[in-house]
Every structure is written in C-alpha cells, then in structure tokens.
N, C-alpha and C positions, 0 to 999 in steps of 0.2 A: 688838314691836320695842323693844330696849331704849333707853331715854332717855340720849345721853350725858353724864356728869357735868359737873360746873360748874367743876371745879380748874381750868380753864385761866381764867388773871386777863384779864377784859375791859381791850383796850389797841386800841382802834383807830387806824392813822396813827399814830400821837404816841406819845411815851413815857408811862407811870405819870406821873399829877400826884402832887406830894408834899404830906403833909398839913401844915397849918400849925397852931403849939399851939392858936391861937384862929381855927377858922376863920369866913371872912364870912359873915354871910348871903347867900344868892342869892336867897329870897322870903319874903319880908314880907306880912303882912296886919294893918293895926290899925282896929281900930272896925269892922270890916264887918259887916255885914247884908242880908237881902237878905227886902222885901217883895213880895209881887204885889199890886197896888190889885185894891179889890173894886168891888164890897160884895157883901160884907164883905171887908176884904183879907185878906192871909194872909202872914203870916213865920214862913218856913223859915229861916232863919238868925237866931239872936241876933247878940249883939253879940261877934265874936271878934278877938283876936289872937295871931296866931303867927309867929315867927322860924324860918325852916327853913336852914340854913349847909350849905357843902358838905360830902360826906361823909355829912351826917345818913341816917340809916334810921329812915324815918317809916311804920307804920301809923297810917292813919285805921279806928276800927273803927265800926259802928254798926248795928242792921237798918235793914228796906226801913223809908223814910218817914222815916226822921231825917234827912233831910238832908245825908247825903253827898255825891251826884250833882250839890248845888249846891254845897255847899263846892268837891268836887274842880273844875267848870267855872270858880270864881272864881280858884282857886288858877291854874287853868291857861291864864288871862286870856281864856276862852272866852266869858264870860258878867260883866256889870260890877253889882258891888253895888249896893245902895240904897242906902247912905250907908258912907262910913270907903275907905279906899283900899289898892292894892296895888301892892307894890312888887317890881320885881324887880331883881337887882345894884343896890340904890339907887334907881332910879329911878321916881316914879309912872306907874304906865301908864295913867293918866288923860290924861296930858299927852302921849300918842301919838297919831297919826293911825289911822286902821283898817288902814291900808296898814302903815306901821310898826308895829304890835301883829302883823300876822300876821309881818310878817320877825321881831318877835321871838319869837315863838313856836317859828320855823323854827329858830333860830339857837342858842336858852337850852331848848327846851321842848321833849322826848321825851314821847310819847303811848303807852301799851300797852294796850291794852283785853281785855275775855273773849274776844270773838269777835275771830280773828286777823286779817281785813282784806287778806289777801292776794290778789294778781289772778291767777285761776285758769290763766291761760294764759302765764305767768310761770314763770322759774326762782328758787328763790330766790334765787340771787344778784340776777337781775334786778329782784327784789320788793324786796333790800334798798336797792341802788341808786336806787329810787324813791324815796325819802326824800332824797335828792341834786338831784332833778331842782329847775330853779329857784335853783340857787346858783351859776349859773359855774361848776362843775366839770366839766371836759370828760370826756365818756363813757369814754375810756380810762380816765380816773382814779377815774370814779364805780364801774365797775366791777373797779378793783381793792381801794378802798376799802372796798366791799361784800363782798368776797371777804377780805378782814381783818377785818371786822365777823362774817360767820360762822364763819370760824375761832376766832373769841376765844370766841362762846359755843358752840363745840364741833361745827361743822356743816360742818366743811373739807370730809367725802368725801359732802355735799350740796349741792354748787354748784347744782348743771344738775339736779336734781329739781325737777319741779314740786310744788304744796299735793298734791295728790289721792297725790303717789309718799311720803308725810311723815306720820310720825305726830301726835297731837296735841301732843303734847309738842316735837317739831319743829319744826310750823309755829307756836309760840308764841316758842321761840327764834328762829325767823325775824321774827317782827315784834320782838321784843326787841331785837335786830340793826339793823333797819331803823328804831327809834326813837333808837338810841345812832350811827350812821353820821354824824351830826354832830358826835358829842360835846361834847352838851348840857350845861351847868351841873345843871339838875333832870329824872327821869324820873318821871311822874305813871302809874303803873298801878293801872288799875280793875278790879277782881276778877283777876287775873290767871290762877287758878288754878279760875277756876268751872267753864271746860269739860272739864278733867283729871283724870285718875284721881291716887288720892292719891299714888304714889309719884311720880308725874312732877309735880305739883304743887308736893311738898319741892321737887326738882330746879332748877322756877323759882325757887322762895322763896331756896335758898344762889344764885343764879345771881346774883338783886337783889343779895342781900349783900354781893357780891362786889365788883357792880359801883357799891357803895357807899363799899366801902373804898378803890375809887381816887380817890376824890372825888366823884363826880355826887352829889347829893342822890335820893334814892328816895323816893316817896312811897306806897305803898300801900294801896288803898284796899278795906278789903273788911268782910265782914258776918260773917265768922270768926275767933271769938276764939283759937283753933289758931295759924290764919295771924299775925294780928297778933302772938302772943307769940313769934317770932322777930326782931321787930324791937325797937332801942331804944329807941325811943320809941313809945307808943300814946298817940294822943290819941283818944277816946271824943267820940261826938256822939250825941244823945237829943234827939228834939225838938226840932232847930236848938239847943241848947245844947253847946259844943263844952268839952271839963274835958281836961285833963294831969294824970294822977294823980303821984304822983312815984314814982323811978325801979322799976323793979321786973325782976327778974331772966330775960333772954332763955335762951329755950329753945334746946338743940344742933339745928343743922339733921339733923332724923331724919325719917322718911317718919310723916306726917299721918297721924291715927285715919282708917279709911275712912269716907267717905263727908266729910270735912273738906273736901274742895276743890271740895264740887258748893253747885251754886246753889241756896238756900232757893229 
C-alpha cells in the first residue's frame, strides 16, 4: 500500500504560526545530569545544556546505552534529573506539582514513539481524538479536530479505518496525528522510523520536517546517522556525554539506504 506523501503542510484548528527572526526557546535544560545511587552508582548523563526554540529540527543521535532514552524522558519532563534543571516556555518544572507537570505535558508536549500505541478497536479518527480526551473539549469538537489532524498529515480517506485495515506507515501518521491534535510547542519522537521500511520511513522523516517548519520544535531521537542528517541540528551523546558539533550540511528528504530505518 503506498504511503501517502507529506506536501500537505501540518495546520491543525488554527492557522500556520509565523516564524519569528529570533525565535523563543520552548525547552531548556542547563546543568543536568542524571545519577542512579549505588553501589556503586552510575551516571548516565553528564553535565548537559541545551536550548531548543520553536521551529528548531532536532536529532538526537547516539547507540543503545548512550544515554538517549534518559536524555529524551528528561527532555520530556517524564523522568527529573540529579542535579541542574529544566525548563520549559521559561519556566522550571521543578517548581510544579505532578498534577501540573502532567497538564503540562498534555498542553506543550507531543510524544511519538516506535511502536505506534494505537487502540486496536479504534478508528483512527477516534485514536486521534484520544489525545483530546481530558481537555474540555467536547466530543463533537474533539472529533472533528482529529479529523483535521489526519487530513494534514495525509490520512483524510482514512477516518473510520481501524490499526489492523492501515499500513505501517499509516498507523505511524496516525499517532503522529494524535500527538500534534493539541498543537503542542515541542514533538519529542523516539526512533520514529524503527518499525518502517525505508521508503515509508523518508515519508515520516519530510513529514517531521514539515511539521517543523510551522513552528512545533521536533526533537528526534534515534541511533541512525541517515536519519539524523536530515535534520538541522544533530546533537550526538556517547556515554552520557551530549557534544553539538557545529553546523553541517542537511540532507534532501530522499528514501533512506535500506535497511536505515530498522532497529539495531
């Protein structure tokens, strides 16, 4: 089944945000690190800092055991450093309650992961919708919202399909869908492309891009250096040492060497 393309620009509800010459940061992290007590203890994370603004397109790249999976949770205020703090629009999320850290999450914080998370007896319109549930939005509205959420990333004459009637490439634009239906400040996706054959993998990759250029911050996270050289920024992490190398030249979104988007 072919994957369909990415040109249609992500605009859920709202109009295109416009970019600003200098734009804000939306998440901050300065000084963090993150120990486990032992004994012997163990730190996975040095001491990092990064400024991520809207708009940015972020890979994080790194293999298994460097420490991404913690970076990405800290980033994504899932999980709270050992020392140094994070911030998001400004504010430290130290200074929230757990109640208010999950509203913000809900509110600023889009999730994508490998494995697509969809509820098997769901359409996807209704999967996307799920992502709604919990905001006051009344269900007429959450499901037309959702129903503009699939459209933008290309899945309009996929409403009332369920996961199983969906390719994989599909049901990945489906949770992609279902993580932007708030229209979030930052999207934090974790390998996004590992369950994918390589051409439907590109497909996400311009899909992120896209949905970069209207502002959300992208962050993705993966163990593929293919993947990462389409985005602007690669920041690298080895052994909880996180480096920015300086800038270096993004690749055209063209379909991935095979075997690029499967999972070491």
């Amino acid at each position: 089944m072919k994957t369909p393309t990415s040109s249609t620009p992500f605009s859920p509800h709202s109009t295109a945000r416009t970019t600003s010459p200098s734009p804000a940061p939306v998440l901050e992290v300065r000084g963090v690190t993150k120990t486990y007590p032992g004994p012997p203890s163990l730190t996975v994370l040095q001491a990092t800092d990064l400024t991520i603004a809207s708009g940015d397109q972020v890979a994080v790249v790194g293999p298994s055991g460097s420490g991404k999976s913690t970076l990405l949770s800290i980033l994504g205020t899932l999980d709270n450093p050992s020392t140094g703090e994070v911030l998001v629009d400004g504010r430290p999320v130290a200074e929230l309650s757990e109640r208010k850290r999950s509203a913000l999450r809900s509110q600023r914080i889009g999730f994508v992961f490998q494995q697509f998370h969809l509820l098997p007896t769901h359409t996807a319109v209704e999967n996307v919708a799920t992502g709604l549930l919990y905001s006051g939005v009344r269900h007429t509205l959450r499901r037309r919202r959702a129903a503009e959420a699939l459209e933008a990333v290309g899945l309009s004459h996929r409403l009332t399909h369920r996961p199983t009637e969906l390719s994989g490439g599909e049901q990945q634009r489906v949770a992609i869908a279902r993580a932007l239906v708030r229209n979030p400040g930052i999207l934090i996706a974790d390998e996004p492309t590992g369950a994918l054959d390589t051409a439907t993998g590109a497909a996400i990759v311009e899909l992120l891009s896209g949905i970069a250029a209207l502002g959300t911050a992208v962050v993705v996270v993966t163990h593929d250096e293919e993947v990462a050289s389409h985005f602007a920024r690669r920041i690298r992490i080895r052994d909880g040492v996180v480096t920015e190398p300086a800038a270096q030249a993004i690749r055209p979104n063209k379909p991935l060497r095979q075997g690029a988007s499967c999972l070491a």
